[in-house]
matplotlib code that plots the C-alpha trace (Angstrom):
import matplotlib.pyplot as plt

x = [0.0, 1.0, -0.3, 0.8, 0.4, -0.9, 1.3, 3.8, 2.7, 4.0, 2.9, 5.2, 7.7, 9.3, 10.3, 10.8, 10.9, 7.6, 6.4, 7.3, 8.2, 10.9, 11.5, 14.0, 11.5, 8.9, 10.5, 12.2, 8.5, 7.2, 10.3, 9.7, 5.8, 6.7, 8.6, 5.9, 2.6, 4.1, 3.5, 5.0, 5.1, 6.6, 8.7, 12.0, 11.5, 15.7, 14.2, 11.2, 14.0, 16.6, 14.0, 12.4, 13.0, 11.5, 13.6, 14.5, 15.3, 16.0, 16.3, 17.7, 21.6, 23.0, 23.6, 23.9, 22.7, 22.8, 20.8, 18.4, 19.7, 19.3, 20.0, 22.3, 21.9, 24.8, 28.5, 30.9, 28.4, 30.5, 28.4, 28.9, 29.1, 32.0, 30.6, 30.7, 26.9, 26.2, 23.6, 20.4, 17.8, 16.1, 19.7, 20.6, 17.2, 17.5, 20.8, 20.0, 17.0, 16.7, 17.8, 15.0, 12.8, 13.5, 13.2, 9.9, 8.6, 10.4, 9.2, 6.9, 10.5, 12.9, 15.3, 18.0, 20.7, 22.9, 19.9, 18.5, 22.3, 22.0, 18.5, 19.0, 21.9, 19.7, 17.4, 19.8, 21.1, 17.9, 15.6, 17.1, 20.2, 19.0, 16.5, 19.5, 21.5, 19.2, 18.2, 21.4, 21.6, 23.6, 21.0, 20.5, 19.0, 16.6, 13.2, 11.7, 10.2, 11.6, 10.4, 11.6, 9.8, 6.4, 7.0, 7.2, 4.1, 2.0, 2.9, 0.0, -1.1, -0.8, -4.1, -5.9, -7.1, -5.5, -3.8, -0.2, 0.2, -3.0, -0.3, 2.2, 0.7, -0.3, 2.8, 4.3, 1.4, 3.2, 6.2, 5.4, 3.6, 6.6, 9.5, 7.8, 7.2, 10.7, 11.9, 9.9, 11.2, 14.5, 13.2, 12.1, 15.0, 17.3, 14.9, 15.4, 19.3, 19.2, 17.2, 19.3, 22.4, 21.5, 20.0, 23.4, 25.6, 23.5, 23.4, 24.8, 25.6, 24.6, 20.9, 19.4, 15.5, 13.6, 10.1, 8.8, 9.8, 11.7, 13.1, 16.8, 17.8, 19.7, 21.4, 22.7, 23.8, 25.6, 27.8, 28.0, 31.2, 30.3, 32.4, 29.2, 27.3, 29.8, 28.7, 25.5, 23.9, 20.3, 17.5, 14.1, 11.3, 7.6, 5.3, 2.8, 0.6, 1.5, 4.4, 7.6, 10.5, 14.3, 16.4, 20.1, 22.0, 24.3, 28.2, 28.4, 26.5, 28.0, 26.8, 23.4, 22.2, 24.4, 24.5, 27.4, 25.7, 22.7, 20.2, 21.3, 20.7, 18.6, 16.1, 15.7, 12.8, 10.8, 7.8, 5.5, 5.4, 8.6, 10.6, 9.0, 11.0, 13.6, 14.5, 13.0, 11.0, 7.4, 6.0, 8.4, 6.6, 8.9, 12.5, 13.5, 15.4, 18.4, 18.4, 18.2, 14.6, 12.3, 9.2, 8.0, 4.9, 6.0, 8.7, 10.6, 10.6, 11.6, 14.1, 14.9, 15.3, 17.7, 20.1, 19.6, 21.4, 23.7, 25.2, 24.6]
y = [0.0, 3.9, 6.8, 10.1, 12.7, 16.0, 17.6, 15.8, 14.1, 11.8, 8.7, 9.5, 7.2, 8.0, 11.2, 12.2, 15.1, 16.6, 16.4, 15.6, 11.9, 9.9, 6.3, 6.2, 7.4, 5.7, 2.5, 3.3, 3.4, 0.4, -1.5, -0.2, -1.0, -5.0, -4.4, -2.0, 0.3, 3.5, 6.7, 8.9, 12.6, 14.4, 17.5, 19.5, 21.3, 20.8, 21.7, 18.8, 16.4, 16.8, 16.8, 13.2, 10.1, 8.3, 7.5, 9.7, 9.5, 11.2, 14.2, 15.7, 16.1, 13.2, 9.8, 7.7, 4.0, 4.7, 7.7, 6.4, 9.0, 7.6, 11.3, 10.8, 14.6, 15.7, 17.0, 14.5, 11.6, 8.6, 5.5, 3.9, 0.0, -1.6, -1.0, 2.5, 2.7, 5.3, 4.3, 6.5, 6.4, 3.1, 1.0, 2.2, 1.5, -1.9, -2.6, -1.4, -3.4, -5.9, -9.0, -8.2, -7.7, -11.2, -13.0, -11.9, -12.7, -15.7, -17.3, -20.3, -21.5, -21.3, -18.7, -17.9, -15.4, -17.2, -17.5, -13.9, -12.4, -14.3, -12.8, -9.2, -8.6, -10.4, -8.0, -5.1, -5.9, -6.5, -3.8, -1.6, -0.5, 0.7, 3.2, 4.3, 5.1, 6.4, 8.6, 9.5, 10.6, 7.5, 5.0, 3.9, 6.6, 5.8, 4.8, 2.0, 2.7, 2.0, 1.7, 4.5, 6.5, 3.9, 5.6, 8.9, 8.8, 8.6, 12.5, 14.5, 16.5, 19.8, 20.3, 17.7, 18.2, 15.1, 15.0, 14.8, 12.7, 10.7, 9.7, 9.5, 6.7, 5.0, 5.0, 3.2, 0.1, -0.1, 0.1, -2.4, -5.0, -4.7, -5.3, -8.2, -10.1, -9.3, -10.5, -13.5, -14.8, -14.3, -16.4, -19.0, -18.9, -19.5, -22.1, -24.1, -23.6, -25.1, -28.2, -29.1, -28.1, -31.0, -33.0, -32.7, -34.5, -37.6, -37.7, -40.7, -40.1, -37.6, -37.3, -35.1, -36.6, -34.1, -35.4, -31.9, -28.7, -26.3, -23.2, -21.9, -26.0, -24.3, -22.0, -24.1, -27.0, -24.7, -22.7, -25.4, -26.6, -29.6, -32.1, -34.2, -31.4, -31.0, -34.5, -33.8, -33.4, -33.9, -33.3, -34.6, -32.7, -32.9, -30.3, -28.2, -30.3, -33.6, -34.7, -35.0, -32.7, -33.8, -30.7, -30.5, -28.6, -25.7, -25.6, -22.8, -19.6, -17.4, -19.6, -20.5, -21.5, -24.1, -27.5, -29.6, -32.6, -32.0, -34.4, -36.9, -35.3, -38.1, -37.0, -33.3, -32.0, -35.2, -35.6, -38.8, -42.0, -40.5, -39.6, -43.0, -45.2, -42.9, -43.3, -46.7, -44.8, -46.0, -42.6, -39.6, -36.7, -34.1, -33.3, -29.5, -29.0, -26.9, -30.3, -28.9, -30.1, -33.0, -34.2, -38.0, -38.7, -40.9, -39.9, -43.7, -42.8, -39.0, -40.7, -43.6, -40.5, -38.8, -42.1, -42.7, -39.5, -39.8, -43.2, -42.2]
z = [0.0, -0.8, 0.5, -0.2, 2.6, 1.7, 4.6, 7.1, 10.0, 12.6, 10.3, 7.6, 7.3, 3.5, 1.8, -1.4, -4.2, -5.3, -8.9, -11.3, -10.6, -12.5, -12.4, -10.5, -7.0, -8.5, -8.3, -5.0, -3.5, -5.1, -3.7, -0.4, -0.9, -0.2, 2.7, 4.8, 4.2, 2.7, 4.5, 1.4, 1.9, -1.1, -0.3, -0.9, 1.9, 3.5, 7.2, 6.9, 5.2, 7.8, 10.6, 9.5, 10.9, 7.8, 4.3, 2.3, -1.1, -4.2, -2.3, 0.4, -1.1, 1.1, 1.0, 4.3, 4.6, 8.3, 8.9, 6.0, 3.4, 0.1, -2.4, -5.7, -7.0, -4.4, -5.4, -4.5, -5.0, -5.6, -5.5, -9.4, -10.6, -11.9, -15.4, -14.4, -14.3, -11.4, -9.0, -9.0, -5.6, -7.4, -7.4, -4.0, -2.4, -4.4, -3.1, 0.8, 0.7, -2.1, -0.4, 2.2, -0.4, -2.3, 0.7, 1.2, -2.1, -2.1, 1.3, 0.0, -2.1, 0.8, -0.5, 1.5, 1.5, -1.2, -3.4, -2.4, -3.5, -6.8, -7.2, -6.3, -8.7, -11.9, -11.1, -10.8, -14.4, -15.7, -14.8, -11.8, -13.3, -17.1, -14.4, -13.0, -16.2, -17.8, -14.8, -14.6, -18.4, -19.5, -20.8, -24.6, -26.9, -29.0, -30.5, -28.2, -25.1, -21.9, -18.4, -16.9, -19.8, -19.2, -15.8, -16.9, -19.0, -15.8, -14.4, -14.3, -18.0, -18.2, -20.0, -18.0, -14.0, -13.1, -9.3, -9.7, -6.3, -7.6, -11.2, -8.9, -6.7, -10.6, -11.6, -8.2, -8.8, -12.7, -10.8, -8.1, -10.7, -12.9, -10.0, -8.1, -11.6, -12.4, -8.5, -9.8, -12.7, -11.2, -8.2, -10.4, -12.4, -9.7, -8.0, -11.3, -11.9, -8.3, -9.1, -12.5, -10.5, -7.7, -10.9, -12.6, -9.6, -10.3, -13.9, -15.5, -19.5, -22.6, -22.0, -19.1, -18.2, -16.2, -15.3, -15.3, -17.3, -14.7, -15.7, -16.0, -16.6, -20.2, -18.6, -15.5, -18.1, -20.3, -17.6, -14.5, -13.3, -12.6, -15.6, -15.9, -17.2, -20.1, -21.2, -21.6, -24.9, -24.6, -22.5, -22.1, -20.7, -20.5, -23.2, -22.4, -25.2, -23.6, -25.7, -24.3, -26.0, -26.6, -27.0, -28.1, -25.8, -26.7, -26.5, -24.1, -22.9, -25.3, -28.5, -27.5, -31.7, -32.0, -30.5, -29.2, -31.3, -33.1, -34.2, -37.2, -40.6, -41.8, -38.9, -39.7, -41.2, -40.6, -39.4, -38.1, -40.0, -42.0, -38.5, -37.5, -40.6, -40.1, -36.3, -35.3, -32.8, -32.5, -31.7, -33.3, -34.2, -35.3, -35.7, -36.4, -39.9, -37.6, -35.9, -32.1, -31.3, -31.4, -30.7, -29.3, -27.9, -24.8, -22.2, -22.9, -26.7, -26.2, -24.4, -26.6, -29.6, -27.2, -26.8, -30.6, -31.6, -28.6, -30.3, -33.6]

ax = plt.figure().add_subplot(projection="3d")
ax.plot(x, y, z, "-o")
ax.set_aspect("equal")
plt.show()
């Protein structure tokens, strides 16, 4: 929940800049939003802002974890990534309080503070750190539309009686429906890499069998350590239509088209009775003409395609 106060009172318990709103503050709020009810007041009055006990952020001219100081606008400012990206109110509100915030959304699949880490900074590179570069006037130029300018669309119009801390409030629900889906995926993502990653220790040859499709299995194949993962060159998984899939697995992260064996040329392009002659599996469906993909009906003869091209 978010409420903007119309004047400062003891229930206040976040600060930040009147409007107009960027993303950056926008986001800030929504993160705070999973943590605790926001009590938003929305000043740049300095005497208010270095009274408060509540956050502050995006304002105020000072940065202090400590004291709950979260400004970027300040001379002398020096809080930048490796890849030099500097960090606007969103990234250091993200950074302060993302591992908190992951756990929360995370709680029904166990994610604890090694998982949490891995989470918060696939989040930071995917959506928190293009809001702060391009808050910070060193994002992409060009013609698609990013978040932070979905974000901006949402300030009040200047020919419209719209109330700016009404679009402001709009603009932190976008905000909050787009970070928690992105907190998600990432969730998910590592949930999965997890799974494969235990699934990998016991795998025993080329083909990979997972009873159930789990998400993030590429990417963990492809960039484990583990020297039974680099033998791996198929995996079987259930479809959505009720097929099972066999899929050739990439050489590494970097070359994600090609396949460190695809299927056998005299499979590609085939489909049914054709794949059928072709394979010597009862119920082949499909095999893709780049040879990475195929289609059986059963989970033994998705599996028996799998062990066919392994050997063949």
């Amino acid at each position: 929940m978010i409420r903007v106060h119309k004047t400062y009172d003891a229930a206040v318990n976040a600060v930040t800049h009147t409007a107009p709103h960027h993303a950056d503050e926008v986001f800030a709020t929504a993160m705070l939003a999973i943590l605790f009810p926001v009590e938003l007041y929305r000043t740049r009055d300095q005497a208010i802002i270095d009274s408060t006990n509540a956050i502050v952020y995006d304002v105020g001219g000072e940065f202090d974890p400590e004291k709950k100081r979260f400004d970027h606008h300040q001379k002398g400012f020096s809080e930048i990534r490796p890849d030099e990206i500097t960090y606007s109110s969103a990234g250091l509100i993200w950074r302060e309080y993302g591992v908190e915030i992951v756990k929360k959304l995370g709680e029904n699949k166990g994610v604890d503070g090694e998982m949490a880490a891995e989470v918060v900074s696939r989040v930071d590179d995917a959506l928190v750190r293009g809001i702060d570069a391009r808050d910070n006037g060193q994002g992409e130029k060009g013609d698609s539309m990013s978040v932070s300018s979905v974000i901006s669309m949402f300030n009040a119009l200047w020919d419209e009686s719209e109330d700016a801390d009404a679009c402001f409030v709009k603009a932190c629900e976008i905000a909050g429906m787009i970070l928690e889906r992105e907190v998600r995926v990432a969730i998910s993502s590592a949930y999965g890499r997890k799974l494969i990653a235990d699934q990998i220790k016991t795998a025993d040859g080329a083909v990979l069998v997972m009873d159930r499709f789990i998400g993030g299995w590429l990417e963990e194949v492809v960039t484990s350590d583990d020297p039974k993962a680099a033998n791996l060159l198929y995996a079987v998984f259930p479809a959505t239509s009720g097929d099972w899939n066999v899929q050739a697995i990439p050489p590494t992260i970097e070359d994600m088209m090609a396949q460190r064996k695809p299927f056998p040329e005299g499979w590609r392009g085939l489909r049914d009775e054709e794949l059928v002659k072709a394979s010597g599996v009862e119920t082949a469906i499909f095999c893709h003409t780049a040879g990475f993909f195929a289609v059986a009906e059963t989970r033994e003869d998705a599996i028996s395609l799998a062990e066919k091209a392994v050997n063949s």
